[in-house]
N, CA, C, O and CB atoms as a CASP TS submission, in Angstrom:
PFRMAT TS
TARGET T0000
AUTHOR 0000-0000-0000
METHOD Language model
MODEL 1
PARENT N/A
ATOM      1  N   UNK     1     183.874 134.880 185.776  1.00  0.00           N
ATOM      2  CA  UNK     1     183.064 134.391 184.681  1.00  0.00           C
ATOM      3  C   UNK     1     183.528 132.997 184.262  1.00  0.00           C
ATOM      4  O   UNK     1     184.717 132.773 184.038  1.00  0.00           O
ATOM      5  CB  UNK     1     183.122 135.360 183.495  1.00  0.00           C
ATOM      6  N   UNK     2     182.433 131.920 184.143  1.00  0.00           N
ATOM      7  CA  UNK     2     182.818 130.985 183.685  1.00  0.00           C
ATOM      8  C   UNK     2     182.826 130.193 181.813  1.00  0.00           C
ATOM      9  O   UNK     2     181.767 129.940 181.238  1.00  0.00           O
ATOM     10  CB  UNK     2     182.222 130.465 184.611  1.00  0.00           C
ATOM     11  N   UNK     3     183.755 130.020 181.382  1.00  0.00           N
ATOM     12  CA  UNK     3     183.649 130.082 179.975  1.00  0.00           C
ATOM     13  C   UNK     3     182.855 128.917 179.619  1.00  0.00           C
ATOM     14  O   UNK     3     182.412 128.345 180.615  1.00  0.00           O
ATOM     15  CB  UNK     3     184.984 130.118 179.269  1.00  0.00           C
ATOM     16  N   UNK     4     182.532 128.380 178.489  1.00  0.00           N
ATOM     17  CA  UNK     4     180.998 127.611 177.563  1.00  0.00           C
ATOM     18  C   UNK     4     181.649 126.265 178.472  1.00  0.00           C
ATOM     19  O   UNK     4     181.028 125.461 179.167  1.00  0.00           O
ATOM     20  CB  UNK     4     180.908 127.441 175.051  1.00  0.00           C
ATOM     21  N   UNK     5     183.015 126.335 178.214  1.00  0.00           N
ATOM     22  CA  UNK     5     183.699 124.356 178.510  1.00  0.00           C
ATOM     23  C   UNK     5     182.961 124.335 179.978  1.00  0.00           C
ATOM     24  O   UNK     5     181.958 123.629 180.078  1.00  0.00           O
ATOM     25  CB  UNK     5     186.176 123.954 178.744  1.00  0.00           C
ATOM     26  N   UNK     6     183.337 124.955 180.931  1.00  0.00           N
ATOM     27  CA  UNK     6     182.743 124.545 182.394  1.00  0.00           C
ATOM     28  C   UNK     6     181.243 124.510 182.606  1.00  0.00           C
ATOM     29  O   UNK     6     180.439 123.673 183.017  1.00  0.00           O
ATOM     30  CB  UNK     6     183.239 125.536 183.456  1.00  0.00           C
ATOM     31  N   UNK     7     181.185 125.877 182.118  1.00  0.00           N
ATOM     32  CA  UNK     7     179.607 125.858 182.227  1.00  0.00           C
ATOM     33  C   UNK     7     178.478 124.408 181.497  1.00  0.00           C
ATOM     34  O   UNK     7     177.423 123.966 181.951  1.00  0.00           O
ATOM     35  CB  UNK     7     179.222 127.375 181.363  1.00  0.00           C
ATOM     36  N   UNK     8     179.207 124.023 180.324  1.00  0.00           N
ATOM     37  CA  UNK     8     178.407 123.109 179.789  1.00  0.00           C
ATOM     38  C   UNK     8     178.585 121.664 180.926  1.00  0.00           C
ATOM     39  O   UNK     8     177.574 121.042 181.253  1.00  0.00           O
ATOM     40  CB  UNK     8     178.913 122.898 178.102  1.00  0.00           C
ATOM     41  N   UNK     9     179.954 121.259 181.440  1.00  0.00           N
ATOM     42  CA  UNK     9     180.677 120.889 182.360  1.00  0.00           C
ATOM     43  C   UNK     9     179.489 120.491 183.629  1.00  0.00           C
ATOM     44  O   UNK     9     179.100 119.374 183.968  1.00  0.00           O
ATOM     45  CB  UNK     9     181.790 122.065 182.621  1.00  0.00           C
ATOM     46  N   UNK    10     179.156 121.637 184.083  1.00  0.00           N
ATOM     47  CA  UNK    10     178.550 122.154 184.998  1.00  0.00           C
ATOM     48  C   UNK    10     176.938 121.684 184.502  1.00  0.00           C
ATOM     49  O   UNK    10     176.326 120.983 185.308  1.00  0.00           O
ATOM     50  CB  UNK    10     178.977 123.736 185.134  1.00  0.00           C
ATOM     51  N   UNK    11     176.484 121.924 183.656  1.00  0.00           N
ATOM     52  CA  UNK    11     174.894 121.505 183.367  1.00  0.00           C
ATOM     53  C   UNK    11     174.871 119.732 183.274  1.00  0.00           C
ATOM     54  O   UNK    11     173.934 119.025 183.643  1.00  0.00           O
ATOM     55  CB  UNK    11     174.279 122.307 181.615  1.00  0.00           C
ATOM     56  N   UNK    12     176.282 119.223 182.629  1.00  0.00           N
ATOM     57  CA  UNK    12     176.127 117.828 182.368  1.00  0.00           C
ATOM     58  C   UNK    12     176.184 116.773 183.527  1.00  0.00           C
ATOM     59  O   UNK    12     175.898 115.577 183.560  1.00  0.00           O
ATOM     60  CB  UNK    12     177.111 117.509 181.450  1.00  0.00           C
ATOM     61  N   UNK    13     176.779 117.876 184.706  1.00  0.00           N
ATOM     62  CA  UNK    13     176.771 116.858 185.948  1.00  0.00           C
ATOM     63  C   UNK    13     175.537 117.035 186.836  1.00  0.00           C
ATOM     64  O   UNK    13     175.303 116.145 187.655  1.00  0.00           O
ATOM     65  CB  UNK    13     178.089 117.073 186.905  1.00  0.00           C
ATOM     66  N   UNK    14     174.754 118.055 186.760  1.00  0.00           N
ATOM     67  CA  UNK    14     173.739 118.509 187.583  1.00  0.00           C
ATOM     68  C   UNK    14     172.297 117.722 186.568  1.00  0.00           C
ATOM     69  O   UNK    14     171.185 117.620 187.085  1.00  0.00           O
ATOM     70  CB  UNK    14     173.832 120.484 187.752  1.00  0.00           C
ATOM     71  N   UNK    15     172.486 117.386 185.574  1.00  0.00           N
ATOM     72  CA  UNK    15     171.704 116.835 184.815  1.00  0.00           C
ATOM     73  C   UNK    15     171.910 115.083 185.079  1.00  0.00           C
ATOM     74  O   UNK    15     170.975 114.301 184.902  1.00  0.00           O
ATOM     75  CB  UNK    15     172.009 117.440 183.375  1.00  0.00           C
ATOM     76  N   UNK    16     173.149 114.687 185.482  1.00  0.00           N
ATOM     77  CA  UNK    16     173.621 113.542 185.770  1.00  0.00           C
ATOM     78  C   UNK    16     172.854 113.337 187.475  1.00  0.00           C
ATOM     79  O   UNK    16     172.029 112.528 187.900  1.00  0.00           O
ATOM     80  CB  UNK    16     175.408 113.600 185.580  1.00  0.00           C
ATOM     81  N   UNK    17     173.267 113.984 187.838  1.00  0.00           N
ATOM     82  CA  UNK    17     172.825 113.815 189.379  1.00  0.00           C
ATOM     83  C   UNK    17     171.407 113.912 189.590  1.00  0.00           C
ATOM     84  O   UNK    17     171.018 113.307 190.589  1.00  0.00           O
ATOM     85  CB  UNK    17     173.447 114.885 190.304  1.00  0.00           C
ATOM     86  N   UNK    18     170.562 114.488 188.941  1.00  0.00           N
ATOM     87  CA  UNK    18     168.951 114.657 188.857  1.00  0.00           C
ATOM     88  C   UNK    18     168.719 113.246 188.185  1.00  0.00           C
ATOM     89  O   UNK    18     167.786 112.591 188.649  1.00  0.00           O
ATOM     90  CB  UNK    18     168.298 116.135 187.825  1.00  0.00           C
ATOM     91  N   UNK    19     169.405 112.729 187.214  1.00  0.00           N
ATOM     92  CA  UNK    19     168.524 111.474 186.565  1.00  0.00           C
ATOM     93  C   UNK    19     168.793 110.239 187.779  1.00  0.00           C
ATOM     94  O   UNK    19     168.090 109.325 188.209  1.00  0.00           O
ATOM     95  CB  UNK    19     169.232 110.907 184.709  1.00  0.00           C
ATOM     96  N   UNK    20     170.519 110.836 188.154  1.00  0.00           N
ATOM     97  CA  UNK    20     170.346 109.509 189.502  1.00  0.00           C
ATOM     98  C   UNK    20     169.381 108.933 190.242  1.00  0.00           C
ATOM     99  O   UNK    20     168.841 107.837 190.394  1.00  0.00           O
ATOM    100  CB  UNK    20     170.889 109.751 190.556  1.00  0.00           C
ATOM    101  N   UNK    21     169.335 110.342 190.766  1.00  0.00           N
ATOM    102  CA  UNK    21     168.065 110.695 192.073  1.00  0.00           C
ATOM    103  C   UNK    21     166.717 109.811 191.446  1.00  0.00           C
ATOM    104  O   UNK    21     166.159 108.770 191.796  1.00  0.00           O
ATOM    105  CB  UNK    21     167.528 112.865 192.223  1.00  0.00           C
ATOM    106  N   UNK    22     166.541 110.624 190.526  1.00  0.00           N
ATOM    107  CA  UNK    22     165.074 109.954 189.817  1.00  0.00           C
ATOM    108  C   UNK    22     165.282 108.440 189.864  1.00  0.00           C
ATOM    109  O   UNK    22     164.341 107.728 190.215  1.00  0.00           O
ATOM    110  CB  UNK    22     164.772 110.437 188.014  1.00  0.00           C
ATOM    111  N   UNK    23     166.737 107.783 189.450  1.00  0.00           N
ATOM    112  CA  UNK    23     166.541 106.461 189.649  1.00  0.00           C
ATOM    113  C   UNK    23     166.056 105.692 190.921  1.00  0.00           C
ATOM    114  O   UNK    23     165.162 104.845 190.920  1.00  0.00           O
ATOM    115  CB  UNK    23     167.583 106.036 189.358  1.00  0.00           C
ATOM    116  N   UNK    24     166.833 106.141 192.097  1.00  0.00           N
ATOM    117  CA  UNK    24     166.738 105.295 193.168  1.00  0.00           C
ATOM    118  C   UNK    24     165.481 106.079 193.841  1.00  0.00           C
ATOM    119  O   UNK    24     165.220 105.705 194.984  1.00  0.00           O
ATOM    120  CB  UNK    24     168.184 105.139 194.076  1.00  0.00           C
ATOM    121  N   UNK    25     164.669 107.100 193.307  1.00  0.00           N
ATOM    122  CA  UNK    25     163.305 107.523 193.605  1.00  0.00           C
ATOM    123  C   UNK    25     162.586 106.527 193.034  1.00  0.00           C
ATOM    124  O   UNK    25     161.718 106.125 193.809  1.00  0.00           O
ATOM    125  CB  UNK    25     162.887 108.880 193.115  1.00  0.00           C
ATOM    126  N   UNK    26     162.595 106.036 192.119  1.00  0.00           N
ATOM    127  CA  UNK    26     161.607 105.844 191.256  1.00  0.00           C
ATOM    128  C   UNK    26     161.593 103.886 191.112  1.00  0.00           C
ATOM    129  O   UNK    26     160.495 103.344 190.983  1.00  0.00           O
ATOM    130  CB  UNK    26     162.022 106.869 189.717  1.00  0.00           C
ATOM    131  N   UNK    27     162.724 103.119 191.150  1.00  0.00           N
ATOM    132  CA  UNK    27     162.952 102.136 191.671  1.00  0.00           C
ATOM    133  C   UNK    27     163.330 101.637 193.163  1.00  0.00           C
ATOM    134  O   UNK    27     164.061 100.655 193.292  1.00  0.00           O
ATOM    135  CB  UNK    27     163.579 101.931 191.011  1.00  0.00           C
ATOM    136  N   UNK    28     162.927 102.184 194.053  1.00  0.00           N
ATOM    137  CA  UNK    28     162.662 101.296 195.781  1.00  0.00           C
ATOM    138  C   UNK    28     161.048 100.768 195.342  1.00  0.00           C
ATOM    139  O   UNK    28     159.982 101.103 194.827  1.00  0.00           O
ATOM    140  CB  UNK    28     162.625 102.770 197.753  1.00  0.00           C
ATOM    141  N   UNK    29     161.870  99.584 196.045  1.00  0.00           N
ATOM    142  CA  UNK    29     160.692  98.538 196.353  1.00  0.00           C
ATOM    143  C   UNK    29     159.960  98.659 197.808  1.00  0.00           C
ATOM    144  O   UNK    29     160.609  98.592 198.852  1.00  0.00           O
ATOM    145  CB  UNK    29     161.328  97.010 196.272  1.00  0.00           C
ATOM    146  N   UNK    30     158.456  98.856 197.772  1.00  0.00           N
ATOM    147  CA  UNK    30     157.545  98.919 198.878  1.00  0.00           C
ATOM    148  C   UNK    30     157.932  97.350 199.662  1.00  0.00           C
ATOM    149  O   UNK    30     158.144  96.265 199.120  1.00  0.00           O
ATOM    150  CB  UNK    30     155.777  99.138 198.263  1.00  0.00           C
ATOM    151  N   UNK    31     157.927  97.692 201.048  1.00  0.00           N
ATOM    152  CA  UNK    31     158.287  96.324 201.854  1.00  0.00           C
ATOM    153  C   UNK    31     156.801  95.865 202.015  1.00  0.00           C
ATOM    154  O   UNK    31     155.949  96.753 202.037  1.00  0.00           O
ATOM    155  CB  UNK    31     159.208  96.527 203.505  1.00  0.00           C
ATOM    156  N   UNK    32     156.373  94.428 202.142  1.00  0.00           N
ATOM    157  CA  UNK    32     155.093  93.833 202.707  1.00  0.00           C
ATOM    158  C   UNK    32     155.454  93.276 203.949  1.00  0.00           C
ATOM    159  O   UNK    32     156.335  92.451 204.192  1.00  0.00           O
ATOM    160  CB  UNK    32     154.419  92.751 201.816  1.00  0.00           C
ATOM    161  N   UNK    33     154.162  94.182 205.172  1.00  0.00           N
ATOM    162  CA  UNK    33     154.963  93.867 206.271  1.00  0.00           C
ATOM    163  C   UNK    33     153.983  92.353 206.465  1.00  0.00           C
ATOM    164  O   UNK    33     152.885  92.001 206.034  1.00  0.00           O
ATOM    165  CB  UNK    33     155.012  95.226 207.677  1.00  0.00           C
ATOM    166  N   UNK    34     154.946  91.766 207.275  1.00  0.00           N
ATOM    167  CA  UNK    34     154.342  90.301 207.698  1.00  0.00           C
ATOM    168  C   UNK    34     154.351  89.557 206.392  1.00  0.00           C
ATOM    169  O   UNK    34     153.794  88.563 206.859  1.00  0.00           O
ATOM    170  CB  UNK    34     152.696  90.330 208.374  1.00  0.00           C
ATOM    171  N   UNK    35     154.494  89.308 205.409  1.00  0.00           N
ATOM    172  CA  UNK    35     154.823  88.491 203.768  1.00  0.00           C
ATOM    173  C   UNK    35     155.356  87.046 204.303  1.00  0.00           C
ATOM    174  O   UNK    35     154.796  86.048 203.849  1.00  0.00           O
ATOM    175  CB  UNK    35     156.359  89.421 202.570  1.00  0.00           C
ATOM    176  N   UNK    36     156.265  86.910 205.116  1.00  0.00           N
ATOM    177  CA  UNK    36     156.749  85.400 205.485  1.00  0.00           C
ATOM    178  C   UNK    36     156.151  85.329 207.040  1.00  0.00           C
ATOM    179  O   UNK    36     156.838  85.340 208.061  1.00  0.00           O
ATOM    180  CB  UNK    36     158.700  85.148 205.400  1.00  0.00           C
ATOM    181  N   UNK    37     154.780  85.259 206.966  1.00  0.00           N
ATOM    182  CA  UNK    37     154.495  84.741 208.539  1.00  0.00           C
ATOM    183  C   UNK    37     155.576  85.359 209.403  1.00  0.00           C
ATOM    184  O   UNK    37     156.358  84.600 209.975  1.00  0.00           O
ATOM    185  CB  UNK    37     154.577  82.977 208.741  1.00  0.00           C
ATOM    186  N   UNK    38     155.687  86.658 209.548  1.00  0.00           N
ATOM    187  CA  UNK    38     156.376  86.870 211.110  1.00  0.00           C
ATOM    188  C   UNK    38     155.117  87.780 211.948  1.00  0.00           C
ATOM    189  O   UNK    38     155.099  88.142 213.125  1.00  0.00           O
ATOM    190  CB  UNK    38     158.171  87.979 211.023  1.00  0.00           C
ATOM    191  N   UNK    39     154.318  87.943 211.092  1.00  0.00           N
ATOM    192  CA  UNK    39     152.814  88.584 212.208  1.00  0.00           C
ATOM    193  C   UNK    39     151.620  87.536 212.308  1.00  0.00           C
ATOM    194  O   UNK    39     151.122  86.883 211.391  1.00  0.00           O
ATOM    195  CB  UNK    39     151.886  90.204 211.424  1.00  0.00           C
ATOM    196  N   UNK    40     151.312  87.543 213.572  1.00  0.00           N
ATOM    197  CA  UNK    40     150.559  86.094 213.910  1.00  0.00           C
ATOM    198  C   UNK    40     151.003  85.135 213.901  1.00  0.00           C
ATOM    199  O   UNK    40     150.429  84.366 213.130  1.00  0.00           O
ATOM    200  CB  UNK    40     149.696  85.706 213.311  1.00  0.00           C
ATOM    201  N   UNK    41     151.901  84.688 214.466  1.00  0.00           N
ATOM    202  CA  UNK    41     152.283  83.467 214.017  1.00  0.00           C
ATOM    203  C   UNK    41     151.866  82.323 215.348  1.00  0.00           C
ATOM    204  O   UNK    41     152.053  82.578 216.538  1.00  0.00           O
ATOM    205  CB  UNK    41     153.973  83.578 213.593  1.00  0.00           C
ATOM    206  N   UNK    42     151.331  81.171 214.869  1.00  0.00           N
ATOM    207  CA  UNK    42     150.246  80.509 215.606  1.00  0.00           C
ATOM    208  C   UNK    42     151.498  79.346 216.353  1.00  0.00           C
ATOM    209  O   UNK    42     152.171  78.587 215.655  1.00  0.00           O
ATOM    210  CB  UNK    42     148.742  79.752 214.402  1.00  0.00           C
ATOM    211  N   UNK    43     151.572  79.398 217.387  1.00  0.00           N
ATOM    212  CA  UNK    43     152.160  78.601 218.445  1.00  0.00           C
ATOM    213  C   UNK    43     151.511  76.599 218.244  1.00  0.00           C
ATOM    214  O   UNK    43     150.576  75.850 218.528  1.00  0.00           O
ATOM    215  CB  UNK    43     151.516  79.563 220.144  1.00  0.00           C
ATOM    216  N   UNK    44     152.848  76.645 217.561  1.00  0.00           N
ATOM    217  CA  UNK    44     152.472  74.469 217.523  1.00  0.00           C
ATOM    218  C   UNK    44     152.724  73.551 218.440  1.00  0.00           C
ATOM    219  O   UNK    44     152.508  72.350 218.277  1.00  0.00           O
ATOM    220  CB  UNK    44     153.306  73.535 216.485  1.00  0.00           C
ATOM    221  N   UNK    45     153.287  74.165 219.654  1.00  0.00           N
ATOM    222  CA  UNK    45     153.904  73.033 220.869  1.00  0.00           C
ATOM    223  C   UNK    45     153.815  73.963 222.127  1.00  0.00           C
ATOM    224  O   UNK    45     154.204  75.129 222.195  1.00  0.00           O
ATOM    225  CB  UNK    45     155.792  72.402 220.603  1.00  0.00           C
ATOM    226  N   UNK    46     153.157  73.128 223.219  1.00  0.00           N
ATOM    227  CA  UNK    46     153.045  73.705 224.545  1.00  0.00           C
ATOM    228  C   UNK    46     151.827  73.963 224.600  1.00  0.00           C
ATOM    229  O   UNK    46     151.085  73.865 223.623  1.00  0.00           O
ATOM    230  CB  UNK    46     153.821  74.832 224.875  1.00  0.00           C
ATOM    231  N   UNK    47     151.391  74.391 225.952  1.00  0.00           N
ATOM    232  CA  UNK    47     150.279  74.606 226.889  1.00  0.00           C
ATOM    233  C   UNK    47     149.480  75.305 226.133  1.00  0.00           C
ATOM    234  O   UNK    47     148.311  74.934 226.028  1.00  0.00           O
ATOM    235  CB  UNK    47     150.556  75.276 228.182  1.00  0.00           C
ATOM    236  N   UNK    48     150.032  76.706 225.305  1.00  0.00           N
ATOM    237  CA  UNK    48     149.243  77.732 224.014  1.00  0.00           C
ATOM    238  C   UNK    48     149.041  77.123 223.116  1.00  0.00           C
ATOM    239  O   UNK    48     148.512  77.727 222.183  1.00  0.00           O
ATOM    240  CB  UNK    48     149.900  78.905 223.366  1.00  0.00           C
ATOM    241  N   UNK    49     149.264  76.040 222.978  1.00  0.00           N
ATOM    242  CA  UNK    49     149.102  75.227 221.328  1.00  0.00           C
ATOM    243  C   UNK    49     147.869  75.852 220.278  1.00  0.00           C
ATOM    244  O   UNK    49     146.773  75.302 220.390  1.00  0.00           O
ATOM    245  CB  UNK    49     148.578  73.341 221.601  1.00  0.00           C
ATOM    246  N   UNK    50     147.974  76.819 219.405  1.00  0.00           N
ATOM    247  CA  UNK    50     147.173  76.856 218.292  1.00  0.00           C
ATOM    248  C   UNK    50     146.950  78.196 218.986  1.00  0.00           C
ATOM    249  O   UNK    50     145.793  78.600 218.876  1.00  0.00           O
ATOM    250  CB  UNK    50     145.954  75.684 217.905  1.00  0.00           C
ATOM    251  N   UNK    51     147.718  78.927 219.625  1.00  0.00           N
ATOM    252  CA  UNK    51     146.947  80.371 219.704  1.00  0.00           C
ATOM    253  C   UNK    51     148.444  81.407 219.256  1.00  0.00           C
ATOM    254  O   UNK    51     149.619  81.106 219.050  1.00  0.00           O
ATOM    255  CB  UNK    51     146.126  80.763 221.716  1.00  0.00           C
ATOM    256  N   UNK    52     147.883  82.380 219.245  1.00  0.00           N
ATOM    257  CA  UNK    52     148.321  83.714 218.263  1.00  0.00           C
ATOM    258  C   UNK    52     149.543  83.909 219.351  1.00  0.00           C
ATOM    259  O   UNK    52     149.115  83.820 220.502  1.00  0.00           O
ATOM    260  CB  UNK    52     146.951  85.343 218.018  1.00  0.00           C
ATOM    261  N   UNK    53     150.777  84.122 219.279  1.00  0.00           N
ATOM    262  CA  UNK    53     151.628  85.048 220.284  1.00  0.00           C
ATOM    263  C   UNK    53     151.750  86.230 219.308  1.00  0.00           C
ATOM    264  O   UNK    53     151.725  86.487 218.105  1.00  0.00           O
ATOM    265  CB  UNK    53     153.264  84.379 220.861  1.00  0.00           C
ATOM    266  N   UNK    54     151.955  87.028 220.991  1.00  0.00           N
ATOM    267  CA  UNK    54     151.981  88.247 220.782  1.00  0.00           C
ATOM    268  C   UNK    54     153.479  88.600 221.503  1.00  0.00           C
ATOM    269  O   UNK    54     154.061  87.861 222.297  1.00  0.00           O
ATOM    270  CB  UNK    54     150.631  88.943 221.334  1.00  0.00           C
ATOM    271  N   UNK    55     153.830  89.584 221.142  1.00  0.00           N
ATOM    272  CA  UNK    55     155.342  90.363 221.599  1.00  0.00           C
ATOM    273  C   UNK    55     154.997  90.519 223.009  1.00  0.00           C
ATOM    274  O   UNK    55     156.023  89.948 223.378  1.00  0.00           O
ATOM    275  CB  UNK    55     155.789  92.056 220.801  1.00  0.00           C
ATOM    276  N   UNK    56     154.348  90.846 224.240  1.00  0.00           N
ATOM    277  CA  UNK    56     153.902  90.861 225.164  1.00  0.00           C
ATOM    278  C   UNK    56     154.398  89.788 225.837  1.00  0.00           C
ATOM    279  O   UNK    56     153.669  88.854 225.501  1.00  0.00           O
ATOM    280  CB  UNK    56     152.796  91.007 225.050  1.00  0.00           C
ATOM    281  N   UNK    57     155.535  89.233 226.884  1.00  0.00           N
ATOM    282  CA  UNK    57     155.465  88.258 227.609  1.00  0.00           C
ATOM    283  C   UNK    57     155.389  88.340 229.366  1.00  0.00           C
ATOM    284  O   UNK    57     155.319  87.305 230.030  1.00  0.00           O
ATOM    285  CB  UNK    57     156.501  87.621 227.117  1.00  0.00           C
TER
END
C-alpha cells in the first residue's frame, strides 16, 4: 500500500509528464516543402538554360 505522500507524488509527476507531451504535441512546426526554391529550380548557365532540373540525371 502506498501512503497519501507517494501517491500524491505519483499523480504530480504523471500530471507533469502529460502537460509535457501536450507541449511538444501541440507546438511542432509544419515544414513547407520547397519554401526556399529547392523544388524547380530553373537552370541559369549551360546548354538547359531556363529549364526545370529534375533529380533524374
Amino acid at each position: 500500500m502506498m501512503n497519501t505522500f507517494e501517491f500524491k507524488n505519483l499523480v504530480k509527476n504523471l500530471k507533469n509528464s502529460l502537460k509535457e507531451k501536450s507541449f511538444f504535441k501541440d507546438l511542432r512546426k509544419e515544414v513547407d516543402t520547397g519554401a526556399n526554391g529547392t523544388q524547380n529550380y530553373v537552370l541559369k548557365k549551360g546548354m538547359n538554360k531556363n529549364s526545370i532540373a529534375t533529380t533524374k540525371q
